[in-house]
C-alpha positions in Angstrom: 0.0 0.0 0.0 1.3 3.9 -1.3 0.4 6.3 1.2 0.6 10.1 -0.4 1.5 12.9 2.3 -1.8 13.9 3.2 -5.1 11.9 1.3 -4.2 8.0 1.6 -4.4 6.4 -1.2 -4.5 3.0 -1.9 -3.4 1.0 -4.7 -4.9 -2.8 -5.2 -2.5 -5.6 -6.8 -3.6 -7.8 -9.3 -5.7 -5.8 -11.1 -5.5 -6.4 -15.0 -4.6 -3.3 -17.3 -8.0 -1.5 -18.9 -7.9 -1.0 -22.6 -8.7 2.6 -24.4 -12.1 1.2 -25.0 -13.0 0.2 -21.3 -15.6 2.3 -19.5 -14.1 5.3 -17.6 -16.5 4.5 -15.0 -13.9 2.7 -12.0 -16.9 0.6 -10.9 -18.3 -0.3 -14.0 -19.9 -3.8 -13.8 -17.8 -7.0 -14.3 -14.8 -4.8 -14.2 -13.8 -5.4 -10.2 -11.3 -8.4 -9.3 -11.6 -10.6 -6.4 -8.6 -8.7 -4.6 -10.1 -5.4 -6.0 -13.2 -6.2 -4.2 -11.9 -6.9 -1.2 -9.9 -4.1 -1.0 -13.2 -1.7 -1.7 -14.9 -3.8 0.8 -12.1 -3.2 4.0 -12.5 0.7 2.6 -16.1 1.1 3.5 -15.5 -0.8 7.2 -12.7 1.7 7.7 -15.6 3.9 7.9 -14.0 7.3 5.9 -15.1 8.5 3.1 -13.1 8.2 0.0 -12.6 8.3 -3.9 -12.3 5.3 -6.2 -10.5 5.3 -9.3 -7.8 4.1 -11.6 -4.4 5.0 -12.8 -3.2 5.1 -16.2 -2.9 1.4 -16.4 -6.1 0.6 -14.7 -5.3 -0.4 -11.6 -7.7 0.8 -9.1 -6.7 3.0 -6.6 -8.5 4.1 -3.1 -8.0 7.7 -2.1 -9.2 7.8 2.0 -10.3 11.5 2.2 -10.5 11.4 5.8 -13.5 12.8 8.5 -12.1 15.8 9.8 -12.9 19.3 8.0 -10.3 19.6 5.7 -9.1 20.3 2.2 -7.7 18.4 -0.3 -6.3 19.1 -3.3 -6.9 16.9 -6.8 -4.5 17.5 -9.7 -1.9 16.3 -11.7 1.4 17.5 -9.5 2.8 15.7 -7.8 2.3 17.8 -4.4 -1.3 17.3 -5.0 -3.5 15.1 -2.2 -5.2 13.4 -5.3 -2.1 13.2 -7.5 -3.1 12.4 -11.6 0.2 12.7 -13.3 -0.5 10.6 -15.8 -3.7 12.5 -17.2 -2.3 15.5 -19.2 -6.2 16.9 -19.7 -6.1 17.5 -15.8 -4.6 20.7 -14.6 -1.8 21.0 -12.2 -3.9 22.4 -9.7 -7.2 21.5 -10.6 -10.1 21.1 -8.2 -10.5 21.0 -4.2 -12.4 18.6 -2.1 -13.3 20.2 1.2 -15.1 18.7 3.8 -17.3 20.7 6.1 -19.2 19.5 9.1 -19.2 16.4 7.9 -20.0 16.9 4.1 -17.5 16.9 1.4 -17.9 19.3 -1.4 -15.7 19.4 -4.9 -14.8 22.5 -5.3 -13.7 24.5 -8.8 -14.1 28.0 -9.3 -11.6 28.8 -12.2 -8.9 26.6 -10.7 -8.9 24.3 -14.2 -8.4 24.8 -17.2 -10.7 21.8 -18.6 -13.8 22.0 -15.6 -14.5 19.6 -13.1 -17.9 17.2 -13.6 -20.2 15.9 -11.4 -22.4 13.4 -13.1 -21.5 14.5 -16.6 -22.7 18.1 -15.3 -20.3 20.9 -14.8 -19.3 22.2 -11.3 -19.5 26.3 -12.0 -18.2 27.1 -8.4 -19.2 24.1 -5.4 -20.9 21.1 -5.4 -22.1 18.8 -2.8 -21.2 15.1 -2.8 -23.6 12.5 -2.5 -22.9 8.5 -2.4 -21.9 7.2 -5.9 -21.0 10.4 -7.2 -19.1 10.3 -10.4 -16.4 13.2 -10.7 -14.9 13.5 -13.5 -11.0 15.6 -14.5 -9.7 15.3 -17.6 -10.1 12.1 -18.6 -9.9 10.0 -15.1 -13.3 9.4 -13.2 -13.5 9.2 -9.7 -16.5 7.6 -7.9 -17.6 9.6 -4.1 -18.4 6.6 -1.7 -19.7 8.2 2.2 -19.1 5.1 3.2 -20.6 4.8 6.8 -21.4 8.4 6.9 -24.4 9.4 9.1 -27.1 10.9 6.4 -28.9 14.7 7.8 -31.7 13.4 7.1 -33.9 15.2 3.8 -34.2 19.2 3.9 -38.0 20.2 4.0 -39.1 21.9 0.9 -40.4 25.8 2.2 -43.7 26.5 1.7 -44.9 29.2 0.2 -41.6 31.0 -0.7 -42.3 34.1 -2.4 -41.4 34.5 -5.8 -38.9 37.4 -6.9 -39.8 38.3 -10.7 -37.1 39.3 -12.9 -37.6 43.2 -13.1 -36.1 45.6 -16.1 -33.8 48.7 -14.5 -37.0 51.0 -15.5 -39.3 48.9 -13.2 -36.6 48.8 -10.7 -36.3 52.6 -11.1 -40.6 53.0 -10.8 -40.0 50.8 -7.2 -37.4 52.6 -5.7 -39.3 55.8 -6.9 -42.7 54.6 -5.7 -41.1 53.5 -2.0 -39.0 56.4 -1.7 -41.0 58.1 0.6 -40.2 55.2 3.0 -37.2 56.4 3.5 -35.8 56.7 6.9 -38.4 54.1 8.2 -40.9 56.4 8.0 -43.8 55.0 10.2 -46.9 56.3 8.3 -45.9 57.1 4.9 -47.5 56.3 2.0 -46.5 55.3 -1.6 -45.5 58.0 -4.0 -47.8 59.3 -6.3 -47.6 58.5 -10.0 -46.9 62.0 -11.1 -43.9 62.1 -8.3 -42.6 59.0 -9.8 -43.0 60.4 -13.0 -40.3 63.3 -12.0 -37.7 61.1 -10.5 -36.9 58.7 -13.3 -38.0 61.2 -16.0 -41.3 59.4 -17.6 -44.6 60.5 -18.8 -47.3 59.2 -15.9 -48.8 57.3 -18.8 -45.7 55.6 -19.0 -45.4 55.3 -15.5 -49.1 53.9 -14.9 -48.2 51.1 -17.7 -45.3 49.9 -15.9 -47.0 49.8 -12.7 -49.6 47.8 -14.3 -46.8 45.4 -15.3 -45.1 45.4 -11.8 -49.2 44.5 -10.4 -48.9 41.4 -12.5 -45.4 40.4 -11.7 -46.3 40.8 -8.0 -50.0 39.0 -8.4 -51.8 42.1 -6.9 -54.1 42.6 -10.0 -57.0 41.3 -7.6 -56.6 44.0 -5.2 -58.4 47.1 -4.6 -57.2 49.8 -6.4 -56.2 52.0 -3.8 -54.4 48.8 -1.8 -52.2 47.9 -5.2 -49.6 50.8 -4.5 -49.1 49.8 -0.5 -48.6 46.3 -1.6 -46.6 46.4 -4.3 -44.1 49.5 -2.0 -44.5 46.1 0.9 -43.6 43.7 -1.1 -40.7 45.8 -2.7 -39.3 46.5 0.7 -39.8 42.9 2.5 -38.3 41.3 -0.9 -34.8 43.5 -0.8 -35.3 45.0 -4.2 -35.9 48.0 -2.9 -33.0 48.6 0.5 -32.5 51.5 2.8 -29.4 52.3 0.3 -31.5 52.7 -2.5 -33.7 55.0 -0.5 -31.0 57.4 1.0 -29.2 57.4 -2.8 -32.7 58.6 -4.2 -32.8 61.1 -1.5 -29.0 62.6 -1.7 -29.9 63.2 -5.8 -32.6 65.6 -5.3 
């Protein structure tokens, strides 16, 4: 057994050379040996988590990632925790694994020149790990086994989570313009009238009244009263963050 500096990794004897045309998957049926199983089996009874794989000429290797918050690092250096020096598609510093509170992320935020996969998907910054995970670098896959890792149990979807619509920077403009005079936590203001919103971002009230209309409909107020729309909308504005104390205090500094 190789142990590298930091990650432990494992290499199995015994295990014959894959071809170029051999699934990249390191767990791909039929392709295990008796010795290769038993070594994957004494992994999950060590009870880490760790990373399965093989090297250039297919034999498998066991990366132990360990159950204390850390970081590793996977890449093609030598220095690197996961070390892949004989895949030229994987950067010398390539991705990080880090593990917090128990929960081991992969982690590539421009590290990489060729990305880091999860599942044939893309990692654009983070991503969790689950159980079987494939991770792919250059051309070497990985597979993510928790092995006796306590699950957190299943998040409970929220219920009734409002719904922030995509606004254009003129509807943006008529919000902060119509909750302005909420500025300094004013107790009992009320909305701003169309015509004053008219003068701050420079529109024609008919212009102004069309894309409050809109912002009704984004904001599912179009059943209201009429003269409970403009509190609602200024409410819901505020309470959402698209309209913040900042925006407020800028509005009043330009006049």
């Amino acid at each position: 057994m190789d142990r590298a500096p930091r990650a432990r990794a494992q290499r199995a004897s015994g295990a014959p050379p894959q071809s170029s045309q051999a699934s990249p998957d390191p767990l791909a049926p039929h392709s295990l040996s008796p010795r290769e199983r038993r070594d994957l089996i004494g992994a999950e009874r060590a009870g880490e988590p760790f990373l399965v794989g093989r090297d250039g000429d297919g034999r498998l290797l066991l990366f132990t990632l360990g159950s204390d918050d850390a970081t590793k690092t996977i890449g093609r250096r030598t220095e690197t925790d996961v070390s892949i020096p004989w895949d030229s598609e994987v950067s010398s510093l390539h991705a990080e694994l880090q593990c917090l509170a128990g929960e081991w992320l992969i982690v590539d935020d421009g590290l990489s020149t060729n990305g880091t996969y999860v599942n044939a998907r893309r990692v654009s910054a983070r991503k969790r790990l689950r159980d079987g995970d494939r991770i792919r670098v250059g051309q070497t896959v990985f597979a993510f086994n928790a092995a006796y890792a306590r699950p957190a149990g299943t998040t409970t979807p929220a219920v009734n989570v409002p719904v922030v619509p995509e606004l254009t920077d003129t509807q943006r403009r008529v919000l902060i313009a119509l909750c302005r005079p909420y500025g300094d936590k004013a107790r009992f203001a009320t909305p701003a009238s169309n015509q004053q919103i008219a003068a701050e971002v420079f529109l024609s009230v008919d212009a102004v009244k069309t894309h409050l209309r809109a912002l009704f409909q984004h904001f599912q107020l179009g059943a209201l009263p009429q003269n409970r729309k403009r509190a609602r909308l200024a409410e819901c504005a505020l309470t959402l963050g698209l309209v913040s104390e900042h925006d407020l205090r800028e509005q009043q500094q330009q006049r």
